[in-house]
C-alpha positions as YAML, in Angstrom:
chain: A
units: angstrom
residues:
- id: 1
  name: UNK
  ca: [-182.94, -214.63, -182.49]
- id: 2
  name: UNK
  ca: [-184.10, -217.47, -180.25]
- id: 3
  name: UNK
  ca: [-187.59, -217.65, -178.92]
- id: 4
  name: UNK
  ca: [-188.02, -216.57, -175.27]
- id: 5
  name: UNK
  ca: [-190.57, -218.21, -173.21]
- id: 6
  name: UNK
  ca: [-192.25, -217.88, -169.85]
- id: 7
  name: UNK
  ca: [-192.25, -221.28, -168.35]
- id: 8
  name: UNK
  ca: [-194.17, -222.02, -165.35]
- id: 9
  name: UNK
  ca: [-192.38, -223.34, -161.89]
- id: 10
  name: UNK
  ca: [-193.95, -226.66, -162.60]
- id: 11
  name: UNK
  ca: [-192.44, -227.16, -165.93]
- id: 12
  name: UNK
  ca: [-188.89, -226.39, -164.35]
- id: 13
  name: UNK
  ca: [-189.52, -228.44, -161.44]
- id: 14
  name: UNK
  ca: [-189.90, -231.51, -164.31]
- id: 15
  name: UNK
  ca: [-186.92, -230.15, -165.90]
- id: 16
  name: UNK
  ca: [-185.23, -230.81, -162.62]
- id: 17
  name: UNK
  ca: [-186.35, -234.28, -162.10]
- id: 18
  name: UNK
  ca: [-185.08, -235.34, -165.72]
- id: 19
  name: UNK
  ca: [-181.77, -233.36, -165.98]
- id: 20
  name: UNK
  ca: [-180.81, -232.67, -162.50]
- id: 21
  name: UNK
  ca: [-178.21, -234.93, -160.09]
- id: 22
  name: UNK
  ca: [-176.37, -232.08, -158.59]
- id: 23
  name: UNK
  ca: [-177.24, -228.47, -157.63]
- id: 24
  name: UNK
  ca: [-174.15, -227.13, -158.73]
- id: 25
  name: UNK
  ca: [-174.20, -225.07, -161.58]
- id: 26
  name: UNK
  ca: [-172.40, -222.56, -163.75]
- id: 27
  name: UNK
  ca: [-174.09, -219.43, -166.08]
- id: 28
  name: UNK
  ca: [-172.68, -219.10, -169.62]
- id: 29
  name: UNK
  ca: [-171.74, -215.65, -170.63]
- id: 30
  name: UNK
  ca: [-173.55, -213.35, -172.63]
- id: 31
  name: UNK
  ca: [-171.10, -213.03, -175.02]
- id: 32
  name: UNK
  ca: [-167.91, -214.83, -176.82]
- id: 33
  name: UNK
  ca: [-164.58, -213.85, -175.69]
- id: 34
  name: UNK
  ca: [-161.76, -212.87, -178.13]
- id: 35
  name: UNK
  ca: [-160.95, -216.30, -178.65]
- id: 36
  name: UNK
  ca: [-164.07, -217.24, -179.51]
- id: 37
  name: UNK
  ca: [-164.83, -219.31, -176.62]
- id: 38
  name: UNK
  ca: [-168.10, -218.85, -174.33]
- id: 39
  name: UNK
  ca: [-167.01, -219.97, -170.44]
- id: 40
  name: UNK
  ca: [-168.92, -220.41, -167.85]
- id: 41
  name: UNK
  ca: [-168.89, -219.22, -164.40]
- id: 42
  name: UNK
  ca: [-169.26, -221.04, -161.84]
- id: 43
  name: UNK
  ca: [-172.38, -220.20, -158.78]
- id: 44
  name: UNK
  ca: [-171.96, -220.54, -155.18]
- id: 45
  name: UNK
  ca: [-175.08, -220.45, -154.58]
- id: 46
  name: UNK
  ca: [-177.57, -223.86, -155.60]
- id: 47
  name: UNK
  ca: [-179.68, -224.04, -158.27]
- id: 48
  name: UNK
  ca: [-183.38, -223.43, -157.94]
- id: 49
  name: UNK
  ca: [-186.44, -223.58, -159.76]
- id: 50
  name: UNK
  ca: [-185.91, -219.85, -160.75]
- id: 51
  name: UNK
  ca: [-182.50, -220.43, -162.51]
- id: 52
  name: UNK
  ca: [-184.39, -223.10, -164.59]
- id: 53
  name: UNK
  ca: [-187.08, -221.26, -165.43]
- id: 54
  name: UNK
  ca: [-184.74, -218.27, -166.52]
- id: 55
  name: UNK
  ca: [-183.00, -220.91, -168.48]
- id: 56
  name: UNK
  ca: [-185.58, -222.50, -170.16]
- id: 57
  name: UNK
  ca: [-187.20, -218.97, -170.57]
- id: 58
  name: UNK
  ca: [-183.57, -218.11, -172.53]
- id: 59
  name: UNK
  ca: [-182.61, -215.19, -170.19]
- id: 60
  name: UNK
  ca: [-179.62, -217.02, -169.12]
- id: 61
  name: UNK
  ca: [-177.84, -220.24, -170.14]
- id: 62
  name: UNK
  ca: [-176.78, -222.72, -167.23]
- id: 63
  name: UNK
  ca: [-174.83, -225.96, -167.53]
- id: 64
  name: UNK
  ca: [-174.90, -228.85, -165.19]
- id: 65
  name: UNK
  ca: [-172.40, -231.09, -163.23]
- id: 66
  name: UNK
  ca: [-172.94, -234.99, -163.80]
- id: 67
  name: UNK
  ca: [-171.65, -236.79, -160.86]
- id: 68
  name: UNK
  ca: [-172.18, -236.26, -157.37]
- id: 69
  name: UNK
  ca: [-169.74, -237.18, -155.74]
- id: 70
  name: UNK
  ca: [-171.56, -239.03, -152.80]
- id: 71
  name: UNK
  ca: [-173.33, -240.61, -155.03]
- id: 72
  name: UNK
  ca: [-170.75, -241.19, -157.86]
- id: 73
  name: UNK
  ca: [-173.70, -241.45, -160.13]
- id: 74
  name: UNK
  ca: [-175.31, -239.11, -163.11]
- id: 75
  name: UNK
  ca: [-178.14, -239.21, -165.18]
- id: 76
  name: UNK
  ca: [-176.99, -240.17, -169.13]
- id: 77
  name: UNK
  ca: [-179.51, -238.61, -171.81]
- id: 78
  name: UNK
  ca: [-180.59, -242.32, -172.54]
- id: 79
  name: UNK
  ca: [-183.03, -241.31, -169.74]
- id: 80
  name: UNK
  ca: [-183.01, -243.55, -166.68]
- id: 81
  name: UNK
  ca: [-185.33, -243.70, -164.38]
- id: 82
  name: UNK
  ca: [-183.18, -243.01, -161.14]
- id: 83
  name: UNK
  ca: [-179.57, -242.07, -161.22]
- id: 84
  name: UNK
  ca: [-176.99, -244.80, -161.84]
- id: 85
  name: UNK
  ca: [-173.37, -245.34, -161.61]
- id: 86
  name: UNK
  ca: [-171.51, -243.27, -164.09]
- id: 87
  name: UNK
  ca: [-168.56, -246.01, -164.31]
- id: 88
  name: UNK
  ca: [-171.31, -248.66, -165.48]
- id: 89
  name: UNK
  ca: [-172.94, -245.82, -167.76]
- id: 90
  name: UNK
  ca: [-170.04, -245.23, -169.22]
- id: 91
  name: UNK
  ca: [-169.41, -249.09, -170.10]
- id: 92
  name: UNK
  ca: [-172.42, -249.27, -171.91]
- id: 93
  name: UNK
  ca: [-172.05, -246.17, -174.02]
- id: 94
  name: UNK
  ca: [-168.06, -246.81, -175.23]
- id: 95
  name: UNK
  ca: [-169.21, -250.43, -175.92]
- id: 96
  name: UNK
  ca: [-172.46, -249.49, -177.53]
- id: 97
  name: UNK
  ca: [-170.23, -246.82, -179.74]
- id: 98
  name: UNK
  ca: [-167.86, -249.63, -180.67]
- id: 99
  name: UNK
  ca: [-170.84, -251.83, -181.57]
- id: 100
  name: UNK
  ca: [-172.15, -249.43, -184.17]
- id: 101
  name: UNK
  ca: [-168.89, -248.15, -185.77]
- id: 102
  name: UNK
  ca: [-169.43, -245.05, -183.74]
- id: 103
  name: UNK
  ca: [-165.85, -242.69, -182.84]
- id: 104
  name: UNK
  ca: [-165.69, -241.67, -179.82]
- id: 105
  name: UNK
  ca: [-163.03, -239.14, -178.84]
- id: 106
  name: UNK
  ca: [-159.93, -240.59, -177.25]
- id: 107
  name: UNK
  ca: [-158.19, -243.59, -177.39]
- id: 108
  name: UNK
  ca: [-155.94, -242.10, -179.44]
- id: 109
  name: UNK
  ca: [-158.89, -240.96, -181.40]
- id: 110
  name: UNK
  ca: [-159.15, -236.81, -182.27]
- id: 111
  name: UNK
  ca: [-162.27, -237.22, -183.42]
- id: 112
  name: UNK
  ca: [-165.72, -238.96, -182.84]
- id: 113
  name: UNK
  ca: [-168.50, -238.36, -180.43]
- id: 114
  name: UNK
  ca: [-168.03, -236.99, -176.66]
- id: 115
  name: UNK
  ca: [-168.81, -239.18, -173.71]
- id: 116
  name: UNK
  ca: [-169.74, -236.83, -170.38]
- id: 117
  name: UNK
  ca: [-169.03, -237.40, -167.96]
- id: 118
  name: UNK
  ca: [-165.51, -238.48, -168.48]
- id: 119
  name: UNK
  ca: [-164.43, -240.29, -165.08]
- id: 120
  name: UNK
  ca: [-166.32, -242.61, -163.17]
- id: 121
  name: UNK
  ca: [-166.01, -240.69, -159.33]
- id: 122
  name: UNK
  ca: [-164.77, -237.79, -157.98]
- id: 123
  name: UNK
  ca: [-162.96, -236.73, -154.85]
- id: 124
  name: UNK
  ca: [-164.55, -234.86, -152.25]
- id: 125
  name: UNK
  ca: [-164.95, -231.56, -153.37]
- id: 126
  name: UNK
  ca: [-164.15, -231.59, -156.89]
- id: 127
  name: UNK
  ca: [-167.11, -231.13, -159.63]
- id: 128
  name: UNK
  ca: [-165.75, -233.19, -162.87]
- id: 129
  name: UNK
  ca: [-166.88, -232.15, -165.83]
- id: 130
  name: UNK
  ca: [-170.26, -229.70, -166.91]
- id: 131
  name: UNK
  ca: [-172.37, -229.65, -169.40]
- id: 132
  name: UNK
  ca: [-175.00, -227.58, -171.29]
- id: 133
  name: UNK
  ca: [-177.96, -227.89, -169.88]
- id: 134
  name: UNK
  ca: [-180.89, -229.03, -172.56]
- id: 135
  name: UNK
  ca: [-183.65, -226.55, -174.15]
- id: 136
  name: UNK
  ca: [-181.79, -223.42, -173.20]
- id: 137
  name: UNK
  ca: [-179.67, -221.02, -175.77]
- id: 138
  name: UNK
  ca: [-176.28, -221.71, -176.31]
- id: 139
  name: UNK
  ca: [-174.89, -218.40, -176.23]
- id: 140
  name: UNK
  ca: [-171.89, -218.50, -178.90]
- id: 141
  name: UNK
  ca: [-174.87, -219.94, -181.85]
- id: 142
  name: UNK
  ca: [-177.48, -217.84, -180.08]
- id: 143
  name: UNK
  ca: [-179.57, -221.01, -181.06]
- id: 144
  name: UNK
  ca: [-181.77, -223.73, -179.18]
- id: 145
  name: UNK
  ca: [-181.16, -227.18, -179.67]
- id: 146
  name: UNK
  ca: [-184.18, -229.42, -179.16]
- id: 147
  name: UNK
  ca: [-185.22, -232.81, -178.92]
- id: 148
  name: UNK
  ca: [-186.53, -234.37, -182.12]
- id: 149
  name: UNK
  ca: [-190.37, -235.92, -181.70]
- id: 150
  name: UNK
  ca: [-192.06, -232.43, -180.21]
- id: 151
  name: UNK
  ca: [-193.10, -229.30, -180.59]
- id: 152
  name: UNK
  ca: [-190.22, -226.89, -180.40]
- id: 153
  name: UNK
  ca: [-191.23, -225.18, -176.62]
- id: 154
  name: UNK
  ca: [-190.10, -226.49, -173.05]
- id: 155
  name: UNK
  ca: [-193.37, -227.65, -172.07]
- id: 156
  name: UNK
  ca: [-193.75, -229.91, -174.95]
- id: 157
  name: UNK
  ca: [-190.50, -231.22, -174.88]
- id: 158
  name: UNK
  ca: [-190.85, -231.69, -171.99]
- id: 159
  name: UNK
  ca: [-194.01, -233.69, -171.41]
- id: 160
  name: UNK
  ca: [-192.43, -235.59, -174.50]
- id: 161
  name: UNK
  ca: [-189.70, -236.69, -172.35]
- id: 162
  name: UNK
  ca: [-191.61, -237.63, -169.67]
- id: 163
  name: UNK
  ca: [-193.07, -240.25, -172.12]
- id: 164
  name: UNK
  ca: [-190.39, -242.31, -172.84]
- id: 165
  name: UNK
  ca: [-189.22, -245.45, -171.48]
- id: 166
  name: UNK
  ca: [-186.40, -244.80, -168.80]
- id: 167
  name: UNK
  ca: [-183.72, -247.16, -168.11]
- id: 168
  name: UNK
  ca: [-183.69, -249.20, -164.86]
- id: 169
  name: UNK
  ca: [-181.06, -250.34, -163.01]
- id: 170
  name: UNK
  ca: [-181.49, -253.48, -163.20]
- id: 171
  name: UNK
  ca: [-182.05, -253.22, -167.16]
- id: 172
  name: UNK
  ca: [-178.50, -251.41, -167.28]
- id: 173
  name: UNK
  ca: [-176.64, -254.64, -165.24]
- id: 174
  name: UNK
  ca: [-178.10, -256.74, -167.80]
- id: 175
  name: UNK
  ca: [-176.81, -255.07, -170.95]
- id: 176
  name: UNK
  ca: [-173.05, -254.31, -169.09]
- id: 177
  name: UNK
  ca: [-172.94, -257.88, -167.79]
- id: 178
  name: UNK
  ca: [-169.63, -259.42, -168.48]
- id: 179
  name: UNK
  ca: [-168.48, -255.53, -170.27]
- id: 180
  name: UNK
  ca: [-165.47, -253.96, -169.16]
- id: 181
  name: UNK
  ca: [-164.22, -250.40, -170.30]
- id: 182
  name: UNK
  ca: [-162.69, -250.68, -173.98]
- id: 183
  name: UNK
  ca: [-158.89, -250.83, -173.34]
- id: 184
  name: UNK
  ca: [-157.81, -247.72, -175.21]
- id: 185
  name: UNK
  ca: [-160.52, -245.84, -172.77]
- id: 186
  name: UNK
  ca: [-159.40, -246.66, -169.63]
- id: 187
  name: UNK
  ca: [-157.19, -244.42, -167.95]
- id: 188
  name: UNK
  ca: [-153.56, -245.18, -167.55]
- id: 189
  name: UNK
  ca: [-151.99, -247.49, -164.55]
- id: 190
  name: UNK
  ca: [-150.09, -245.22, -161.98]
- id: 191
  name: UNK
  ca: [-146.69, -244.15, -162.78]
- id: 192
  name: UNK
  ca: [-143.91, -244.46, -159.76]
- id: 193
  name: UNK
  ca: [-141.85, -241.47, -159.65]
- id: 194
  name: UNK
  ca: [-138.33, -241.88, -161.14]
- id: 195
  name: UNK
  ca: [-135.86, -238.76, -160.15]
- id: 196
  name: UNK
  ca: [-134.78, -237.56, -163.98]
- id: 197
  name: UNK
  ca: [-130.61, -237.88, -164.22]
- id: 198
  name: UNK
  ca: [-130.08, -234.42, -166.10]
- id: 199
  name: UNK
  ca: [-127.66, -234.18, -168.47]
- id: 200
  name: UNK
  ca: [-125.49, -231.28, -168.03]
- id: 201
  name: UNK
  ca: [-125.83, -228.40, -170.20]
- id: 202
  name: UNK
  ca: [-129.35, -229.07, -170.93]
- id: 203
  name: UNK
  ca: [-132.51, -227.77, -169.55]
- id: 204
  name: UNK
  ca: [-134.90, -230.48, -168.67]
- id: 205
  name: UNK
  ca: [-138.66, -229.45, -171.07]
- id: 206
  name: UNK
  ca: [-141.33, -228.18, -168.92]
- id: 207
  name: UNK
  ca: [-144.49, -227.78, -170.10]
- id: 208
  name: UNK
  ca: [-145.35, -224.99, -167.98]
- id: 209
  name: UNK
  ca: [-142.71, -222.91, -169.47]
- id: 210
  name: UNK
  ca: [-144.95, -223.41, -172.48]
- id: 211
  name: UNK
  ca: [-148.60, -223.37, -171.89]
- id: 212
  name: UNK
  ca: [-151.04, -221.27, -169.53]
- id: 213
  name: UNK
  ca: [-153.19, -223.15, -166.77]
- id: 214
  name: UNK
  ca: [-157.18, -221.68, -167.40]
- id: 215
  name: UNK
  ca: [-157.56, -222.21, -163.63]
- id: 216
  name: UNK
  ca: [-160.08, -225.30, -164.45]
- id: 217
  name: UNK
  ca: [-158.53, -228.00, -162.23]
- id: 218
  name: UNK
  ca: [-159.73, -231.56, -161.34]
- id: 219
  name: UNK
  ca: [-158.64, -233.28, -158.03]
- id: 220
  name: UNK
  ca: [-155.24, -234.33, -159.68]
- id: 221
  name: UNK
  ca: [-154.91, -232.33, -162.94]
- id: 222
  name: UNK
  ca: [-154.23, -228.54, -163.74]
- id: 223
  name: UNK
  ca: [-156.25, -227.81, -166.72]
- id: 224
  name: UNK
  ca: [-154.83, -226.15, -170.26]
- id: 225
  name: UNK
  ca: [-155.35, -225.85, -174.04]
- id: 226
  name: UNK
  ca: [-153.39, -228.32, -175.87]
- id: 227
  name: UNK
  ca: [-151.07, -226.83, -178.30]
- id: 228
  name: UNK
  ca: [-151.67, -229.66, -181.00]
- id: 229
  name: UNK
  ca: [-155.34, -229.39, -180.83]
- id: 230
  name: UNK
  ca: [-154.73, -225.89, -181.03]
- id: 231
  name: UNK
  ca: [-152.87, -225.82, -184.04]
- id: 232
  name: UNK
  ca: [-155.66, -228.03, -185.71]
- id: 233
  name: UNK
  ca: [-158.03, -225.44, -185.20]
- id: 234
  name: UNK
  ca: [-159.63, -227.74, -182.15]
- id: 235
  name: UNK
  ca: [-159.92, -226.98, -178.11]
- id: 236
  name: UNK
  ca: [-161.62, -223.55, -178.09]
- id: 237
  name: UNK
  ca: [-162.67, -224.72, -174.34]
- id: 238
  name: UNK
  ca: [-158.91, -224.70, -173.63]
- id: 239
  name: UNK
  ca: [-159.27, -227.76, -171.35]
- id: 240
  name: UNK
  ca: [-157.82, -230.49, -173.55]
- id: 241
  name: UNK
  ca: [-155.02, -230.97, -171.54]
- id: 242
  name: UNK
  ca: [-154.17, -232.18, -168.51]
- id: 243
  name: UNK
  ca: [-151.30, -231.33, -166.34]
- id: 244
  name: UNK
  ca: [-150.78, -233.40, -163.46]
- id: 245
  name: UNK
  ca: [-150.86, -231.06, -160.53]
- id: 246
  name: UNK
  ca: [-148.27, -232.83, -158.24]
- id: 247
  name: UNK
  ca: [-145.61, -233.44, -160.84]
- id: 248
  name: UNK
  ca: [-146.12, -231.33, -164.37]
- id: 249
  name: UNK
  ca: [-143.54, -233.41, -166.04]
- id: 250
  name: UNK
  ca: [-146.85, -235.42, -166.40]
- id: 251
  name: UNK
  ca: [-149.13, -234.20, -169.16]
- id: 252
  name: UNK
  ca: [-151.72, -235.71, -171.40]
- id: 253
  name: UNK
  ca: [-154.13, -234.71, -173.80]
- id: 254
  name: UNK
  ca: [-157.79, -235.83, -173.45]
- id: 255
  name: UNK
  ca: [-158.30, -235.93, -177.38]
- id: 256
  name: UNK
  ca: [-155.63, -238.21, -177.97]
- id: 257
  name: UNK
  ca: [-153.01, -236.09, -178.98]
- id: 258
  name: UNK
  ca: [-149.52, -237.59, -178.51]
- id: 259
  name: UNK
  ca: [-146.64, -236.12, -176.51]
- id: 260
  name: UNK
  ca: [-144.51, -235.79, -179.67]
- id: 261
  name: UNK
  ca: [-147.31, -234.20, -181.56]
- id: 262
  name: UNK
  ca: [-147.87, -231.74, -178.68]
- id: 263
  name: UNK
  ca: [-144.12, -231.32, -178.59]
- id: 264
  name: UNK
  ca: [-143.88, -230.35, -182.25]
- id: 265
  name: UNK
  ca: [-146.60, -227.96, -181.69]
- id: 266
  name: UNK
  ca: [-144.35, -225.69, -179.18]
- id: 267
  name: UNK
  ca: [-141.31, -226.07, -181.27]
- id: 268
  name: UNK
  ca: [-139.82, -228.32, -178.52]
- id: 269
  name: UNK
  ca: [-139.56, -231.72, -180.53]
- id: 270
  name: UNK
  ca: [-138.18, -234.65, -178.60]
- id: 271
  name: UNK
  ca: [-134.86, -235.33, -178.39]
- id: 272
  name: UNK
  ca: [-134.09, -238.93, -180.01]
- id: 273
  name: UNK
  ca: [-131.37, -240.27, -177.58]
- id: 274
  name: UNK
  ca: [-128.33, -241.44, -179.48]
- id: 275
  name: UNK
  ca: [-126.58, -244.86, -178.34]
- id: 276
  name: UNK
  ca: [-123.49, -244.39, -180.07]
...
């Protein structure tokens, strides 16, 4: 069993000025679900100095959203020392990852590290993606994860962290100057919508007939678990894929899984198109 704590207001008010860009915040549940997954559900209300403390404290377990969105900026875990833009955070990470033979999920890579968050701005309203917040219990291992360097309780870790050099804005410019997203990372241009010429006696594939939404949802994309990641044993978060809200013939997974290999998955292989 994890240790539980009784932190003081100050410590989570320092938790709040390292980890904290937006007040949003969800509460893991207690316990797995069938599937073995652990969700999260989402507060209404902000989050306060008592929700960290009960986190920290391991009474609950609370995860945090990145970006805000009138910002469009996040704090990455190579600390900075004020928020900064998540696009040019992002740069710097994927290129850093490159740099040092590091995998990073996508790209047409399944596996490899995980870059959050995984777009550079949101639309009014929507949250992106969340994240566990640090020190507390994860609630499927029932474990704490710590930072290395310091004694294994939040006040030490965190008075730890509040030691290290922070990156500056200016310092982050430097090191991105002349960087651009790697190619395979950069979301795909716009598709025009072309009408589909049916061809009669055959149903056209939709992947809704197929898969079930979770009711996650960005600003353009329905969210579901992606049948080939599924079959691999992979996605237990069930929000691999993405399913373009306004058009669901649209559909991509986030893990690099191919439309063929998600096809074969469901038993729906695609149809090679015969010109004879």
């Amino acid at each position: 069993m994890p240790n539980h704590f009784r932190v003081s207001r100050n410590t989570a008010e320092e938790f709040i000025k390292l980890f904290v860009n937006r007040l949003a915040y969800g509460i893991q549940r207690d316990k797995p679900l069938p599937d073995g997954s652990v969700p999260y559900l989402k507060q209404k209300r902000p989050l306060d100095c008592d929700a960290v403390r009960m986190h920290l404290n391991g009474d609950i377990t609370i995860n945090l959203y990145a970006i805000n969105p009138q910002t469009q900026s996040g704090h990455l875990w190579i600390l900075a020392e004020q928020p900064l833009l998540a696009s040019d955070c992002r740069i710097y990470i994927y290129n850093l990852a490159l740099r040092l033979g590091v995998p990073v999920k996508g790209g047409g890579l399944k596996d490899g590290i995980e870059v959050f968050p995984r777009q550079d701005r949101l639309e009014q309203g929507a949250y992106g993606n969340a994240i566990r917040a640090p020190l507390g219990v994860h609630r499927k291992s029932n474990r704490r994860y710590w930072f290395y360097e310091a004694d294994i309780n939040p006040e030490a870790q965190l008075s730890y962290l509040q030691t290290l050099k922070k990156l500056t804005g200016a310092q982050l410019h430097e090191l991105t100057d002349g960087m651009a997203l790697p190619q395979a990372y950069r979301p795909p241009a716009p598709v025009s919508f072309v009408p589909r010429v049916s061809v009669p006696g055959q149903r056209d594939f939709r992947i809704l007939d197929f898969v079930q939404t979770t009711g996650k949802q960005d600003s353009r994309n329905w969210k579901a678990q992606c049948p080939s990641c599924a079959r691999a044993g992979r996605d237990r978060g069930r929000d691999n894929l993405g399913i373009k809200i306004s058009d669901s013939r649209f559909y991509i997974c986030r893990a690099g899984c191919t439309k063929e290999e998600i096809r074969a998955a469901l038993g729906q292989p695609i149809r090679k198109m015969s010109l004879a």
